[in-house]
C-alpha positions as CSV (number, residue, x, y, z in Angstrom):
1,X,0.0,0.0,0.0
2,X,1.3,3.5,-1.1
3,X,1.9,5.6,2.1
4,X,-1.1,8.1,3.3
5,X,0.0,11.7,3.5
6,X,-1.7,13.0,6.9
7,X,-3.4,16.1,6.7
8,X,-1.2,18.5,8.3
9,X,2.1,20.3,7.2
10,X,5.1,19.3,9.4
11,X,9.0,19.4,8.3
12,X,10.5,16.3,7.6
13,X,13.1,16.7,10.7
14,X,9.9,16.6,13.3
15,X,10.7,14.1,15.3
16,X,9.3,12.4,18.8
17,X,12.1,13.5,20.7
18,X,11.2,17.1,20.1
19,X,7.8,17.0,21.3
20,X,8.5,15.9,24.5
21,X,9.2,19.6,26.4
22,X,5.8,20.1,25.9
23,X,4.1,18.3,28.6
24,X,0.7,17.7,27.5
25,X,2.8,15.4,25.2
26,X,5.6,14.5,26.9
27,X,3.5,10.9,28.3
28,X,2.2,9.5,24.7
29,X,5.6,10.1,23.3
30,X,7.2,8.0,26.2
31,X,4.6,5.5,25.7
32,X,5.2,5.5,21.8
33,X,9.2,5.0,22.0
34,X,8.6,2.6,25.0
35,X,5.9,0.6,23.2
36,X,8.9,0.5,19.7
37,X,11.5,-0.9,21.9
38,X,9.6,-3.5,24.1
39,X,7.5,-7.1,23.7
40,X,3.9,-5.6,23.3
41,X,2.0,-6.2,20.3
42,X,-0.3,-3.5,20.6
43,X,-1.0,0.2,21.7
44,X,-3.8,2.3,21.9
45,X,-3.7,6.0,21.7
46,X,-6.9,8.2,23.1
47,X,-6.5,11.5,21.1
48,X,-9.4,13.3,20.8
49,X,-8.3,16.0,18.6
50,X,-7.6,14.9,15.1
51,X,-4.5,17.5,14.1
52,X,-2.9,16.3,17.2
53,X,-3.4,12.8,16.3
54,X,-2.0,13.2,12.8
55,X,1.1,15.6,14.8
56,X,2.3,12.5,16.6
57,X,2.3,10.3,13.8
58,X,3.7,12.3,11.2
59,X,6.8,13.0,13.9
60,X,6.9,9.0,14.1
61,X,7.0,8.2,10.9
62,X,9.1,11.0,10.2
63,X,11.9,10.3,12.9
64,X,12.2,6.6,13.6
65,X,14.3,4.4,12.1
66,X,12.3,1.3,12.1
67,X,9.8,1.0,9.0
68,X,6.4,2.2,10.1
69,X,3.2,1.5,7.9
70,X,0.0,3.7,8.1
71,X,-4.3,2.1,7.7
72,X,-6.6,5.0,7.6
73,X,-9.9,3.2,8.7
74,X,-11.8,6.1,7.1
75,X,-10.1,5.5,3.4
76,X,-11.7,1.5,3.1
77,X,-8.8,0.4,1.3
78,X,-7.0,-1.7,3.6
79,X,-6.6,-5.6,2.9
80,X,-4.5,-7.4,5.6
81,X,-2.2,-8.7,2.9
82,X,-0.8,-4.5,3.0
83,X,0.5,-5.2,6.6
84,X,3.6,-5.6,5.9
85,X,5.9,-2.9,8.5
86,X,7.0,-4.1,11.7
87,X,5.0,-1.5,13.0
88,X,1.8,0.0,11.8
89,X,-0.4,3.0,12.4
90,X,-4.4,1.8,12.4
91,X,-5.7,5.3,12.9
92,X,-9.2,7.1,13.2
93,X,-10.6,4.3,14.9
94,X,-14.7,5.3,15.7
95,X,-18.0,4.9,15.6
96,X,-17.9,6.1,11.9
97,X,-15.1,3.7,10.6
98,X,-16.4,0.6,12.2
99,X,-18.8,-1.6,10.3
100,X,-18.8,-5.6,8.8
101,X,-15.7,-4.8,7.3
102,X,-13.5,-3.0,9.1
103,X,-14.3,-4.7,12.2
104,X,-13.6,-8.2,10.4
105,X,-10.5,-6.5,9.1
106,X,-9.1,-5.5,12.8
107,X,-10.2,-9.0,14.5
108,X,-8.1,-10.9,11.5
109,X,-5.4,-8.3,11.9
110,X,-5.4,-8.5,16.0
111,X,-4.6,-12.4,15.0
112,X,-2.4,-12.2,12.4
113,X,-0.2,-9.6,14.4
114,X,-0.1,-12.2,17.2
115,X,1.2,-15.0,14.9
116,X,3.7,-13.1,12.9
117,X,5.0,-10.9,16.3
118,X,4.1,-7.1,14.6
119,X,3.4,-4.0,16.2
120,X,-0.1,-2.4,16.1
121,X,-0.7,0.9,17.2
122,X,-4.4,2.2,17.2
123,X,-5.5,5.9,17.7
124,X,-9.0,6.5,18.5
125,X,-11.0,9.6,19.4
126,X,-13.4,7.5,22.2
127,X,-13.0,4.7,24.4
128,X,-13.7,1.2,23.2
129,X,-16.9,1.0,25.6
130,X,-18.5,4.0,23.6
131,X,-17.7,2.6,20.0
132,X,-20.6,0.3,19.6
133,X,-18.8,-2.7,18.5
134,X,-20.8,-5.6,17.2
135,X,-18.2,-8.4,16.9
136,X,-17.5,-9.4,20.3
137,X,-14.5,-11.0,19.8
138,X,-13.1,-7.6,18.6
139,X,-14.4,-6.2,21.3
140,X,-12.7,-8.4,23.7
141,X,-9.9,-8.0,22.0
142,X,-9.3,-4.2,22.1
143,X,-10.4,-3.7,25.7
144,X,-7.5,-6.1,27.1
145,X,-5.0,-2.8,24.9
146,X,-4.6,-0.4,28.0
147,X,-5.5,3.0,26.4
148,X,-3.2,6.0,26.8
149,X,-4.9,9.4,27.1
150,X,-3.5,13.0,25.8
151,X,-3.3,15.3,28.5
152,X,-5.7,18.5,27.7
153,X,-2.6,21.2,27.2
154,X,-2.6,24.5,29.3
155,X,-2.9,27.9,27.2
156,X,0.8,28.6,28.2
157,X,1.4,24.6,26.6
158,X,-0.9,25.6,23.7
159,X,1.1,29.0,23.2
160,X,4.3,27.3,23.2
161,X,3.8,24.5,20.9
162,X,2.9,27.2,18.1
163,X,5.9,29.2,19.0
164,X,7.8,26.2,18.4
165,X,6.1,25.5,15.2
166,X,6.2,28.9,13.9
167,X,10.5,28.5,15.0
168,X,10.5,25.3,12.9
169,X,9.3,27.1,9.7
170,X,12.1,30.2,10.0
171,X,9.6,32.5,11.5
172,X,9.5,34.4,14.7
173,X,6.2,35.3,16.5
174,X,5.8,37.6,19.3
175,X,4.0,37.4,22.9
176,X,1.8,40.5,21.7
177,X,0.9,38.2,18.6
178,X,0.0,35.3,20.4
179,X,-1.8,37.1,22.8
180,X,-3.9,38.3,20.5
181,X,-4.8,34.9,18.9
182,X,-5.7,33.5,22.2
183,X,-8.1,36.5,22.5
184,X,-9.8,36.6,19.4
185,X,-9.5,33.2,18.4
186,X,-10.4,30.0,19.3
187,X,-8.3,27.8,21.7
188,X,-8.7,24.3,20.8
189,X,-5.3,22.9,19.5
190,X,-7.0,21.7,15.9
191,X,-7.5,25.1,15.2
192,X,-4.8,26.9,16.7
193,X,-2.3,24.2,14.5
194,X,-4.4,25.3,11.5
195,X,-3.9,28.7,11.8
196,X,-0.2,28.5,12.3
197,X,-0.4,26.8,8.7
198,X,-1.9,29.9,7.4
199,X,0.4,31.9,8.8
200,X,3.2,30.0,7.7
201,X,1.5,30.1,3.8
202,X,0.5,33.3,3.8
203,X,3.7,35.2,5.4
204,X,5.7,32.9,2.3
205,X,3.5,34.2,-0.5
206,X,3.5,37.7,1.0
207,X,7.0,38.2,2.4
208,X,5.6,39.7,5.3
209,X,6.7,39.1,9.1
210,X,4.2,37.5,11.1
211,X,1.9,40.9,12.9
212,X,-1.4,41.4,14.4
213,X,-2.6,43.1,10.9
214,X,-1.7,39.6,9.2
215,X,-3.5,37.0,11.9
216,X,-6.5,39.9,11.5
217,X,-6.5,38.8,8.0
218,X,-6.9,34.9,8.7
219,X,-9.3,35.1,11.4
């Protein structure tokens, strides 16, 4: 299987290690490198923000050296036959994903992970209890995967992560500026991410430094 492009915009030298001064992050990164190195066949990743979902991975299969595959549950073109990584990415696992096939898909795929000793790491936006499962045995089979949660970042967290992404992409923005954003804009990290992609595209096609006139322009 070709590999997915995630929906966000990250440099290729993102990598896991980096993301760990922030701590909202700091414990699913630990879990992530401690879950590469040791006997466990499976993780499972509560996000319940999409961007910071895709984030993680990206910097995963950006920075590790072991090969990592990626199964989008949402794109319906996954055949067990196109596991073939020591390590793969099931992401966007939910209520909206799951039906006959895909659940048939991950209880074959718990099995055949078991026999052939890969790495399965799932990210879903719920707990299993709320994603109305109807094969049992899949069921059973995900709850006995200890879930690791996101922490909900602090606004100081939230301001320093898109400091550090606005750094990453050679530009400089101010405490004035990012005062302003978390006044007039909403705080949720999906959105705050997305803005600092517009920022980044539209202080590249204009030559401009990032100001409060420019953010004014984008929200």
């Amino acid at each position: 299987m070709n590999q997915k492009v995630l929906n966000i915009s990250l440099p290729k030298e993102r990598a896991l290690w980096q993301l760990k001064k922030f701590k909202f992050l700091e414990n699913v990164v630990e879990e992530i490198e401690s879950f590469l190195k040791n006997d466990e066949n499976f993780l499972l990743l509560n996000i319940y923000q999409r961007l910071i979902s895709d984030y993680l991975i990206k910097a995963a299969l950006n920075s590790e050296k072991i090969e990592l595959g990626l199964i989008d549950l949402n794109q319906e073109d996954y055949f067990l036959k196109n596991i073939t990584k020591p390590v793969t990415f099931v992401i966007n696992l939910s209520k909206d994903s799951l039906n006959e096939k895909s659940e048939i898909f991950l209880f074959n795929l718990f099995n055949d992970c078991l026999e052939s000793n890969k790495k399965i790491i799932f990210s879903s936006s719920d707990f299993i209890n709320n994603l109305n499962i109807k094969l049992p045995d899949l069921e059973s089979r995900l709850k006995t995967v200890l879930p690791c949660e996101i922490l909900n970042p602090t606004d100081q967290e939230k301001m320093d992560l898109i400091s550090f992404e606005m750094n990453q992409r050679g530009l400089e923005i101010k405490e004035k500026e990012l005062n302003y954003i978390f006044t007039h804009h909403s705080r949720d990290l999906d959105s705050l991410l997305n803005l600092a992609n517009k920022l980044d595209q539209i202080s590249y096609e204009q030559k401009k430094s990032i100001s409060i006139n420019l953010i004014k322009r984008i929200i």
